[in-house]
C-alpha positions in Angstrom: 10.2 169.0 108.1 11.4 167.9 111.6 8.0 166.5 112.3 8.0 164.5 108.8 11.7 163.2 109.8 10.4 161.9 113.2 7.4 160.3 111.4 9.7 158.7 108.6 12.3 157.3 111.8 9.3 156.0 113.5 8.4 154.3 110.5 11.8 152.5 109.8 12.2 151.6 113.3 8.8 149.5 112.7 10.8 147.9 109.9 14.2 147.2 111.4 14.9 144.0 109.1 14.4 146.5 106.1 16.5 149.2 107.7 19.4 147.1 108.4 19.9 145.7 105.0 19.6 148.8 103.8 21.9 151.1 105.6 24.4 148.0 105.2 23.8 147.8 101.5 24.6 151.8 101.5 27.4 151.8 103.6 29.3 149.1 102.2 29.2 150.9 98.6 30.1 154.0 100.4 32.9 152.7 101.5 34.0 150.9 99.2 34.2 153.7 96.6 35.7 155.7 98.8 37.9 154.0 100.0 39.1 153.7 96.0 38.9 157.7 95.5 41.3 158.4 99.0 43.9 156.3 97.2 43.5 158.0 93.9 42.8 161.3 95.6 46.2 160.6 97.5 48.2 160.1 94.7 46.8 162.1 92.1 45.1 165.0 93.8 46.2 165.7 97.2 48.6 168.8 96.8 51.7 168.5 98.9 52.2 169.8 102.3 54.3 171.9 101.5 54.4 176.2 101.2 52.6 177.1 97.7 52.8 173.5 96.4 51.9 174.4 93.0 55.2 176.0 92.0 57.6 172.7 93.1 58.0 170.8 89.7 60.6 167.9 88.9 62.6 167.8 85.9 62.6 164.4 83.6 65.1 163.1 80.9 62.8 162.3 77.7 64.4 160.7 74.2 62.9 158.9 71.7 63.2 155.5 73.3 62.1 156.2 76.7 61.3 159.0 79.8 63.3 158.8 82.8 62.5 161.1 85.9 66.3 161.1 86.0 69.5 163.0 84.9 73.0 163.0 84.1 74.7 165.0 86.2 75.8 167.3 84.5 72.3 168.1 82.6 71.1 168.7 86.8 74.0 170.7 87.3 73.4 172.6 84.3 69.6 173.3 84.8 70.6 174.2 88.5 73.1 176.9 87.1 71.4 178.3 83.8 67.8 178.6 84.8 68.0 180.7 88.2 66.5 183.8 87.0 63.0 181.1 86.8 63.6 179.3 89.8 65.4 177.5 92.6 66.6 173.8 91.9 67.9 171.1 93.7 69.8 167.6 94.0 67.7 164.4 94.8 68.8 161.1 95.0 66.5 157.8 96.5 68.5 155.3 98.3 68.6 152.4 100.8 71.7 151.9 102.8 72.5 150.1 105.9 71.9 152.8 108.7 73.4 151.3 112.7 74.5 152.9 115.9 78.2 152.1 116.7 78.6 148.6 117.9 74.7 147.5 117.0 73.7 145.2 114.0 73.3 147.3 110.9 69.3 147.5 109.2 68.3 148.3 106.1 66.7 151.6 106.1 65.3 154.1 102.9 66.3 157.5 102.9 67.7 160.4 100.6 70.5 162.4 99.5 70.0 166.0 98.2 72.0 169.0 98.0 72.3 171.7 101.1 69.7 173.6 99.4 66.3 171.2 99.0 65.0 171.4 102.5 64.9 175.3 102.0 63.1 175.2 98.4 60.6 172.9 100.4 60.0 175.3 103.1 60.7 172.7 105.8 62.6 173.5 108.7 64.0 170.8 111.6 61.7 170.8 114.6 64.8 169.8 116.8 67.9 171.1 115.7 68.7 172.9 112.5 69.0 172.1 108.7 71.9 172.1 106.2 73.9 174.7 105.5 74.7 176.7 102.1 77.7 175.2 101.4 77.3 172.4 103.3 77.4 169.9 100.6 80.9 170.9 99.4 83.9 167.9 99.3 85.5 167.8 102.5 82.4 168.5 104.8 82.0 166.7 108.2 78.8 164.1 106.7 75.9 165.2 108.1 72.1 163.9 108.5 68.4 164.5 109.5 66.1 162.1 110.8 63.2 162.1 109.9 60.1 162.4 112.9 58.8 158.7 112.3 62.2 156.9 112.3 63.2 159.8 115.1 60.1 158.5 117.2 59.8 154.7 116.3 64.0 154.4 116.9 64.7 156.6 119.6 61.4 156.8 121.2 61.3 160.7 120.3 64.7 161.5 122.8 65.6 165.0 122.1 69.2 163.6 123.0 69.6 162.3 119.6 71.0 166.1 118.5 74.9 164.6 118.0 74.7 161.3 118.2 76.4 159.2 115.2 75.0 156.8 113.2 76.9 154.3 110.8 75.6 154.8 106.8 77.3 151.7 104.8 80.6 152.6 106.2 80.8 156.0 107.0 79.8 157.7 110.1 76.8 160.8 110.4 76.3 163.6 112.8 72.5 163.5 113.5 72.2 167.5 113.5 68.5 167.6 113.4 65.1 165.8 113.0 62.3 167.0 110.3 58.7 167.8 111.0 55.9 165.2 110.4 54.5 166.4 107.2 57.9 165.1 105.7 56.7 161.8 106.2 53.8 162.0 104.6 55.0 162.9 100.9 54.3 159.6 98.6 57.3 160.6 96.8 59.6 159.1 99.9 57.0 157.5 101.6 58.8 155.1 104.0 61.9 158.1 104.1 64.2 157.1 107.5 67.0 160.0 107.0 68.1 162.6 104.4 71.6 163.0 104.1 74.0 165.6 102.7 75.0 164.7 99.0 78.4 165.7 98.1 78.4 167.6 94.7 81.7 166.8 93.2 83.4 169.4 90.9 83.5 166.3 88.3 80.2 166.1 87.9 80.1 169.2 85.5 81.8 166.9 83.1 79.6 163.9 83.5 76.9 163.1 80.5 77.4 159.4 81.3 74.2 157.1 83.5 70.9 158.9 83.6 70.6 158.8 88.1 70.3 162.2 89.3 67.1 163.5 90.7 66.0 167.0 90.2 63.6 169.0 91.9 63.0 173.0 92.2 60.6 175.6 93.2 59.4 178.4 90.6 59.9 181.9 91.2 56.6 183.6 92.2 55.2 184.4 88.7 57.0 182.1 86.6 54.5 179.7 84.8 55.3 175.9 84.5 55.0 177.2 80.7 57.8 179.8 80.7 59.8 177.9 82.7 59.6 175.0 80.0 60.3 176.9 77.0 63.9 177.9 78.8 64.4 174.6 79.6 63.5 173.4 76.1 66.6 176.0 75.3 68.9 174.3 77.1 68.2 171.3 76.1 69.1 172.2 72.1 72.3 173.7 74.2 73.9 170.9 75.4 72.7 168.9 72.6 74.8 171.0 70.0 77.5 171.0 73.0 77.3 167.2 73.4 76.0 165.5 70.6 77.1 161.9 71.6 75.2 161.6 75.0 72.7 164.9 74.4 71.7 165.1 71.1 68.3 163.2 71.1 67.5 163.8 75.1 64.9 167.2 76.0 64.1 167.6 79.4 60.4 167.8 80.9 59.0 170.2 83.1 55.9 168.9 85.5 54.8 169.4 89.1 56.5 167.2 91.5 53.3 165.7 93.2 52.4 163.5 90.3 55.6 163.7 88.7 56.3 159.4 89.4 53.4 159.0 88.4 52.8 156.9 84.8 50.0 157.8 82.6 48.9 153.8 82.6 49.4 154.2 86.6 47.1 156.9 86.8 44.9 155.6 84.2 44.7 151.9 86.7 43.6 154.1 89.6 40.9 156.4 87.8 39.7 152.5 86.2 39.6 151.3 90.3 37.2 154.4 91.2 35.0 154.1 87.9 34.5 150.5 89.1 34.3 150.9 93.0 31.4 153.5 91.7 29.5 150.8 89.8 29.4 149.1 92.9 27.6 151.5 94.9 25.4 152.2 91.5 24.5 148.2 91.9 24.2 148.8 96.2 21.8 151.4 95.4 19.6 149.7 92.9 19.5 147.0 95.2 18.3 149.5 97.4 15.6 150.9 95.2 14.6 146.8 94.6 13.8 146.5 98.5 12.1 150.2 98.7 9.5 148.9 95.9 8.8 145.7 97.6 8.0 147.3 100.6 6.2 150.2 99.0 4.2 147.4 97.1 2.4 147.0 101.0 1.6 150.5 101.3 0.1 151.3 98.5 -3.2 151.0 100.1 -2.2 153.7 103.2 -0.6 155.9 100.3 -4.0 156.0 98.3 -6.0 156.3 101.4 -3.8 159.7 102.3 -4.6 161.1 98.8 -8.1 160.4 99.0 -8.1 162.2 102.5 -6.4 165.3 101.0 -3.2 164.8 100.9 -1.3 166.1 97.8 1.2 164.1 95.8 3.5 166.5 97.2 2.8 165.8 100.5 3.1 162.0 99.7 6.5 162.3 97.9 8.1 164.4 101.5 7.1 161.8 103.7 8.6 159.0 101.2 11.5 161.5 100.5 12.0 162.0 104.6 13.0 157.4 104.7 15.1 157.9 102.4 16.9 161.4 103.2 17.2 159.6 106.8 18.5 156.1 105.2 21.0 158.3 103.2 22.3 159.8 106.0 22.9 156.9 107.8 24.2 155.0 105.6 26.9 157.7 104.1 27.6 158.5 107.8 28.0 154.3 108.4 30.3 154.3 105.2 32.3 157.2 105.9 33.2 155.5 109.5 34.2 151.6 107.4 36.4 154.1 105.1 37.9 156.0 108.2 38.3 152.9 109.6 40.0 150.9 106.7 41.6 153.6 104.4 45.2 153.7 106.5 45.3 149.9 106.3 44.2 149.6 102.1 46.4 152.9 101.1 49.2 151.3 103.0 48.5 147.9 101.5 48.3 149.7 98.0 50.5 152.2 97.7 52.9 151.5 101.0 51.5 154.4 103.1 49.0 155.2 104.8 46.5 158.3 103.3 44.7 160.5 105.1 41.1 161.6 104.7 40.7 165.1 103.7 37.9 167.1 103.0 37.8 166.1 99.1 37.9 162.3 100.4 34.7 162.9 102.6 32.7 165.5 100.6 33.0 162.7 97.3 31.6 160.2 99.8 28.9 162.1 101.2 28.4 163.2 97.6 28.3 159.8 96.3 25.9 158.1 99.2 23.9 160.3 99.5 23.2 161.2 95.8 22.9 157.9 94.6 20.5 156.9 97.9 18.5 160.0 97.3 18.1 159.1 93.4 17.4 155.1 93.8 15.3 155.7 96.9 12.8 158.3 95.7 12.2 156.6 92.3 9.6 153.5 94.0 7.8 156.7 95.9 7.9 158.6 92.7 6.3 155.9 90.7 3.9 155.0 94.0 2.5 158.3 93.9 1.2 158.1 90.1 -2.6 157.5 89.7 -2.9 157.0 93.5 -6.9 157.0 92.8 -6.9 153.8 89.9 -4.8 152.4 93.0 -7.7 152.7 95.7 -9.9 151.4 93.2 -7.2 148.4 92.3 -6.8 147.6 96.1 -10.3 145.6 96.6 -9.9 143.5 94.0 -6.3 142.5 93.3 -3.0 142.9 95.0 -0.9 142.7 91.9 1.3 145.1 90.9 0.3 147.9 88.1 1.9 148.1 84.8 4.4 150.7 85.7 5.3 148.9 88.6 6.0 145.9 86.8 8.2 148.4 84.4 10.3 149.9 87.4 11.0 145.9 88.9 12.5 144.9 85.4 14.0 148.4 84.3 15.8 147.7 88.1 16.6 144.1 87.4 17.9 145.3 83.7 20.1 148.1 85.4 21.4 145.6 88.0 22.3 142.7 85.3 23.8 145.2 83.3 26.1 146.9 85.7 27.0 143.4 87.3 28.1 141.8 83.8 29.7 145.3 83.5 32.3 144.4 86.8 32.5 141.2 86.0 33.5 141.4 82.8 36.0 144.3 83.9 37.3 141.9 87.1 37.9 139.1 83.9 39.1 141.1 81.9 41.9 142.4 84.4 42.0 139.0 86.1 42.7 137.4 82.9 45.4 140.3 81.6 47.7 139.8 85.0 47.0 136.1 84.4 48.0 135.8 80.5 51.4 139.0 81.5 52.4 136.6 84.5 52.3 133.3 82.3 54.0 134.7 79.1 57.0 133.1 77.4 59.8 135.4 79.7 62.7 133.4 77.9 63.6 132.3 81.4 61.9 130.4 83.9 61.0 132.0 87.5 60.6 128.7 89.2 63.4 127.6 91.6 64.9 130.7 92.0 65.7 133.0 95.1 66.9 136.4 94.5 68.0 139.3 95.9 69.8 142.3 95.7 72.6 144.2 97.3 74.6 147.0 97.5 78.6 147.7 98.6 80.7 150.4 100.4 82.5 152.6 98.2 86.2 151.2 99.3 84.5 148.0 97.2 84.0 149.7 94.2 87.3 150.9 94.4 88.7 147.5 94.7 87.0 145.8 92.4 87.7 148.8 89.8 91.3 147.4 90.7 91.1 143.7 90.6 87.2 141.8 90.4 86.7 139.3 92.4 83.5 140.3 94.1 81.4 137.8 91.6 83.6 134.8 91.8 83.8 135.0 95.4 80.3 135.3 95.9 79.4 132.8 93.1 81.7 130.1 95.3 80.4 131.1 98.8 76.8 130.9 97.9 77.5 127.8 95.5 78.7 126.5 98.8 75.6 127.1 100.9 73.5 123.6 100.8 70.5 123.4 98.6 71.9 125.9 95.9 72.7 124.8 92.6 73.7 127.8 90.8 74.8 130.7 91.3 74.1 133.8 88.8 75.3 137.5 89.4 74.8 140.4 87.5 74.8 144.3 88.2 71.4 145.1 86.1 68.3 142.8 87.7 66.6 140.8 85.4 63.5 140.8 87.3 63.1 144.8 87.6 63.6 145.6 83.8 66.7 147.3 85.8 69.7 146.7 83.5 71.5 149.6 81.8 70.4 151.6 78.5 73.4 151.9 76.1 73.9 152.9 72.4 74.7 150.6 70.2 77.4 150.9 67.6 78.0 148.0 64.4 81.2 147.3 63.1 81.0 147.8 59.2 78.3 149.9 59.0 77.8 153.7 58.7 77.5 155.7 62.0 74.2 156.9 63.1 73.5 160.7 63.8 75.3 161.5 66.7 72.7 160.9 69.6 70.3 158.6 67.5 72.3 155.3 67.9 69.9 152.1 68.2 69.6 151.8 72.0 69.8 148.3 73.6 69.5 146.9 76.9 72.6 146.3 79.1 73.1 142.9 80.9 76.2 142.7 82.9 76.3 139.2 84.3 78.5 136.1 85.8 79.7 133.0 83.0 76.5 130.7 85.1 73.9 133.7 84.4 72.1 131.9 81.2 72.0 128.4 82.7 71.0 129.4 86.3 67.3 131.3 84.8 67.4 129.0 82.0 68.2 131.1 79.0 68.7 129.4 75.8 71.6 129.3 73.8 70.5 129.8 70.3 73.7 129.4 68.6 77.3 129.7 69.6 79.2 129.8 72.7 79.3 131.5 76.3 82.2 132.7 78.0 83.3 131.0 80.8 84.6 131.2 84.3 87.8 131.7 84.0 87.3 134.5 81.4 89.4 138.1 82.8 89.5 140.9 81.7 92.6 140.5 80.4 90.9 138.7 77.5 89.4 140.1 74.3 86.2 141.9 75.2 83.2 139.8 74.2 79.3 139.6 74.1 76.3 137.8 73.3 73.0 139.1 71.8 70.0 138.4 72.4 68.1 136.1 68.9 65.9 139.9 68.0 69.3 141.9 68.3 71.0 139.5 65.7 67.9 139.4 63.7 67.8 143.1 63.5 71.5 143.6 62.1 72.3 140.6 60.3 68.8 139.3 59.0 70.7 136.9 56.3 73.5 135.6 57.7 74.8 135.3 61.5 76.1 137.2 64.4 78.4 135.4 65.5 81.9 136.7 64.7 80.8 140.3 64.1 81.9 143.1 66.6 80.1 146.0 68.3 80.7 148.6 70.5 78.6 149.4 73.7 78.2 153.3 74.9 81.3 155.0 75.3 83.6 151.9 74.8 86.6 152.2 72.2 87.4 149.2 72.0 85.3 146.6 69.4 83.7 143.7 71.4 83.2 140.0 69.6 80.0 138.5 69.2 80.4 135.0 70.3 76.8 133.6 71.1 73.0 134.3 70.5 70.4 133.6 73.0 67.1 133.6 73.5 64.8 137.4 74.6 64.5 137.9 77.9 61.7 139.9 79.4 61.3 141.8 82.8 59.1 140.2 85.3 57.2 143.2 86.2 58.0 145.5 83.4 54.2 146.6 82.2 54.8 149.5 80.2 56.4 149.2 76.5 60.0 148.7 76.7 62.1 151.6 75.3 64.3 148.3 73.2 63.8 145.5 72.4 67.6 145.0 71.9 69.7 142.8 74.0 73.6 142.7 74.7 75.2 140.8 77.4 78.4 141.1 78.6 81.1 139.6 82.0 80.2 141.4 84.7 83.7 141.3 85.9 84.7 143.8 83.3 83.3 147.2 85.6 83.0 148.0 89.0 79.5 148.4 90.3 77.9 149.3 93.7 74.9 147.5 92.8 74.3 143.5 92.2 72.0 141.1 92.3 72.2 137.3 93.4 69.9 134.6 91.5 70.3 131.4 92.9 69.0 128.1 91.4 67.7 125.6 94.5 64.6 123.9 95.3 64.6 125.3 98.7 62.2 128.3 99.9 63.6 131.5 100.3 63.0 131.4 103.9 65.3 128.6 104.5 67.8 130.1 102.7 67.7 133.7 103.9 69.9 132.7 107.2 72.7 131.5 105.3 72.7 134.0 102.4 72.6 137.0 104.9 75.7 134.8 106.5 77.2 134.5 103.5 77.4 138.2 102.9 78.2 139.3 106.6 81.5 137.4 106.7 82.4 138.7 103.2 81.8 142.1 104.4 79.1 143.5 107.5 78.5 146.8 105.7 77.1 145.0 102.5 73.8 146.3 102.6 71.1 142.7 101.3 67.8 143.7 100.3 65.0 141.5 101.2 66.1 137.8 100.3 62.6 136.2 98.3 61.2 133.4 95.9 60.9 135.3 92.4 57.6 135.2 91.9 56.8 136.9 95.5 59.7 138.9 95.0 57.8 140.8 92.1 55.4 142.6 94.3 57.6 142.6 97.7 61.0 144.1 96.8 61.4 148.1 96.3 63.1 148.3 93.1 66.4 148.9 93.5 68.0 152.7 92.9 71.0 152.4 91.0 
């Protein structure tokens, strides 16, 4: 065997024009493809780092209009309380806050709340310092926070001096008390995580069915079955349902393991589509491949017949052909194995915003892939070669064209090679086509000329503008002010992230729906210039105006399917609803146009709309569309300005054109 290996390497070394196309043709498919499966692999299959992985599990919020890996929290409290005797559960939330030293410029940085008990259901432990304490997350407590080893080493440049040092969070100040081990970092779940923080569980809580925004994740007993563990939860769920059948009576709660668990079904179906095509290409590498190995066996046909006559045995022919392309395979998966090594940080960051390592799945499925698919494409000219070798020698004299079943293999590889190209390309159309047709629809309001962004504010804001709001006007004047900005809308739910509010939806007039099975509708809370700064039509009546207060008779408008739904013969205007827990009837006083999300692509759980002042509640989160013909990036200076002097501690999230701001922005946690 070694002999034949050394014969078959001497061989391609006399043929290095053949040898390089082909170990390129291999490799690149190799990598390609696997480059596609360690981003699939990543997300889908990789089990987490931590201790016994498969019994960490999230809990979800599912009703009949939508599922939400989010609770109320009292559903999270209650879960944490009634289901110990299965397992261990804990608070999560996802947030991005301003994070600075005291007296340095504040930056946007992504981190996490939980409750004193998460980093212990993980298994993680500080490698500098020490964790949170039972307890620890009780009112009252001096705020505490980890770091994690990234920001600790890219920030701090690794100083184990950082042990007490305080660091600014929106307005209040932190007690760095320890810094977490790197396998924190590399959880997709927080990729880009800077700190964890110490989330205050307020006695309150227990009483609050109200916004879906609590994360919940636990850790199974030892023996307890994802199964078992359900059909408690499935308990509860009827529980609090009978307990609170205004918010609970059509919500269940959903039991899955927390490595997938923000992971859609159309996501995961998109990334399983990106290997099945990324494995077509390599098919099409190798049959291109097999195309050159015929050719070139096509000039040895007279060597291979002379060996048979000789005595050699088709056996013997088929090892020496078999020993090319055993060598070929092995270069050229080794050669695609070092692109993917070489490229995968780079794509999985670039696709998923973190970098993915290569495990031992990631390289067996691409030694599995190259050197299958080389093995099967490469042997099949030597297979077919080695037919009939004696009609060959008797062929060679007086012709050097190529025998029926050569011609057969050529056109059965051409045929394969059409095929699985009009395959891709049709695919790449089809997709190419689909993001072309989603990104042109009608929206109901038009994306160019606008510059958006988002932001958050203190607490002591809230408060204030639960108090008096002024917050919108004042912004809608300061920006209004900045040159090149024509409008000025501001609303609390973001248009452009499918991010506004789900509420139930109450009629005057009409009979009351099963407690808990109201007609859900979509929540826009937005400023008087809202419709004419995106362009949303005004189908019939009026807006409010600028100088509406709160003071005034609550009011709405509806989006044109809303009225159509409830008052199909006649109009809305004049009739009154209610929205969520409100007690107080609201007047209908104009109709306008649907509005979709911008980069919404699953099914929406409504296709109601209700819009009403923003100025009526108190919000920590806005967002800013301005109307202007000028780039974002002239504008960012000013709008950052804008919002320093109004407050420093007013955390802005990146400031972009709408249309990049689709794929750049983080969606913002509410």
């Amino acid at each position: 065997m070694v002999l034949g290996l050394k014969l078959a390497l001497r061989r391609l070394l006399k043929a290095p024009a053949f040898a390089a196309a082909a170990l390129l043709m291999l490799a690149l498919g190799v990598a390609m493809s696997t480059l596609s499966f360690t981003t699939t692999n990543g997300v889908l299959l990789r089990p987490l780092p931590f201790h016994d992985p498969g019994q960490l599990v999230a809990v979800s919020t599912v009703s009949p209009q939508f599922s939400l890996p989010m609770l109320t929290p009292a559903s999270a409290l209650a879960i944490r309380e009634q289901l110990r005797e299965v397992g261990d559960f804990g608070l999560v939330i996802r947030q991005n806050r301003n994070v600075a030293e005291p007296g340095q410029p504040a930056q946007q940085r992504f981190g996490m709340a939980v409750s004193a008990n998460v980093l212990a259901l993980l298994g993680v432990q500080p490698v500098l310092g020490r964790g949170f304490l039972p307890g620890e997350d009780a009112p009252n407590q001096p705020p505490v926070m980890l770091l994690t080893d990234r920001f600790w080493r890219q920030h701090f440049g690794a100083d184990p001096g950082v042990l007490g040092k305080v660091l600014r969070v929106q307005a209040a100040n932190f007690t760095v008390i320890g810094v977490l081990p790197p396998i924190f970092d590399e959880v997709l779940l927080w990729s880009g995580c800077d700190y964890v923080t110490l989330m205050t569980v307020w006695p309150n809580w227990s009483g609050d069915y109200g916004g879906k925004w609590m994360g919940l994740m636990g850790r199974l007993m030892s023996g307890v079955s994802l199964g078992r563990a359900q059909v408690q939860l499935d308990a509860l769920a009827r529980q609090l349902g009978q307990q609170h059948p205004a918010e609970m009576a059509s919500d269940s709660f959903r039991l899955e393991p927390l490595g997938p668990s923000v992971v859609t079904p159309q996501i995961r179906m998109i990334y399983w589509l990106v290997v099945a095509l990324s494995v077509f290409v390599l098919v099409i590498a190798c049959a291109n491949l097999a195309a050159v190995q015929l050719a070139r066996a096509f000039g040895r046909q007279g060597e291979l017949a002379i060996r048979a006559a000789l005595g050699a045995t088709r056996r013997d022919l088929l090892v020496a052909l078999a020993a090319e392309c055993v060598l070929l395979a092995i270069a050229g998966t080794a050669l695609g194995l070092m692109l993917t090594y070489g490229t995968s940080a780079l794509f999985s960051r670039w696709v998923v915003g973190s970098a993915l390592p290569m495990d031992a799945r990631v390289v067996a499925f691409g030694v599995a892939a190259g050197l299958l698919s080389a093995l099967c494409f490469g042997l099949a000219p030597g297979w077919l070669m080695s037919r009939n070798l004696a009609q060959t020698l008797k062929e060679e004299g007086r012709t050097s064209t190529a025998s029926r079943g050569q011609n057969r293999l050529k056109h059965v590889l051409i045929a394969g090679q059409l095929g699985l190209a009009l395959v891709l390309v049709s695919t790449a159309a089809s997709l190419v086509l689909g993001v072309r047709a989603f990104s042109q629809r009608e929206r109901g309001w038009r994306a160019e000329g606008l510059v958006s962004t988002a932001f958050q504010v203190p607490w002591d804001w809230v408060q204030k503008e639960q108090q008096e709001p002024r917050l919108a006007r004042l912004l809608e004047k300061k920006l209004g002010a900045v040159p090149g900005v024509e409008r000025v809308a501001v609303t609390t739910g973001v248009l452009l992230y499918g991010d506004q509010s789900l509420e139930s939806l109450f009629i005057d007039g009409r009979e009351a729906a099963v407690a808990g099975r109201e007609p859900k509708t979509y929540l826009g809370e937005v400023n008087a210039s809202f419709f004419a700064t995106l362009g949303v039509t005004l189908r019939e009546g009026r807006l409010w105006t600028a100088e509406w207060r709160r003071s005034n008779p609550p009011v709405a408008v509806v989006s044109a399917t809303t009225a159509k739904r409830f008052w199909p013969g006649g109009s809305a205007l004049g009739q009154r609803i209610r929205l969520g827990k409100e007690t107080a009837w609201r007047q209908i006083i104009g109709v306008v146009s649907d509005a979709s999300y911008a980069i919404d692509y699953e099914t929406p759980p409504t296709d109601l709309q209700v819009y009403r002042p923003c100025e009526e509640n108190a919000s920590a989160w806005y967002g800013v569309i301005l109307q202007t013909q000028q780039p974002a990036l002239a504008l960012e200076k000013s709008i950052r300005a804008v919002f320093a002097d109004i407050d420093p501690d007013i955390m802005v999230v990146k400031v972009a054109g709408v249309r990049r701001s689709w794929r750049a922005w983080p969606r913002p946690v509410r």
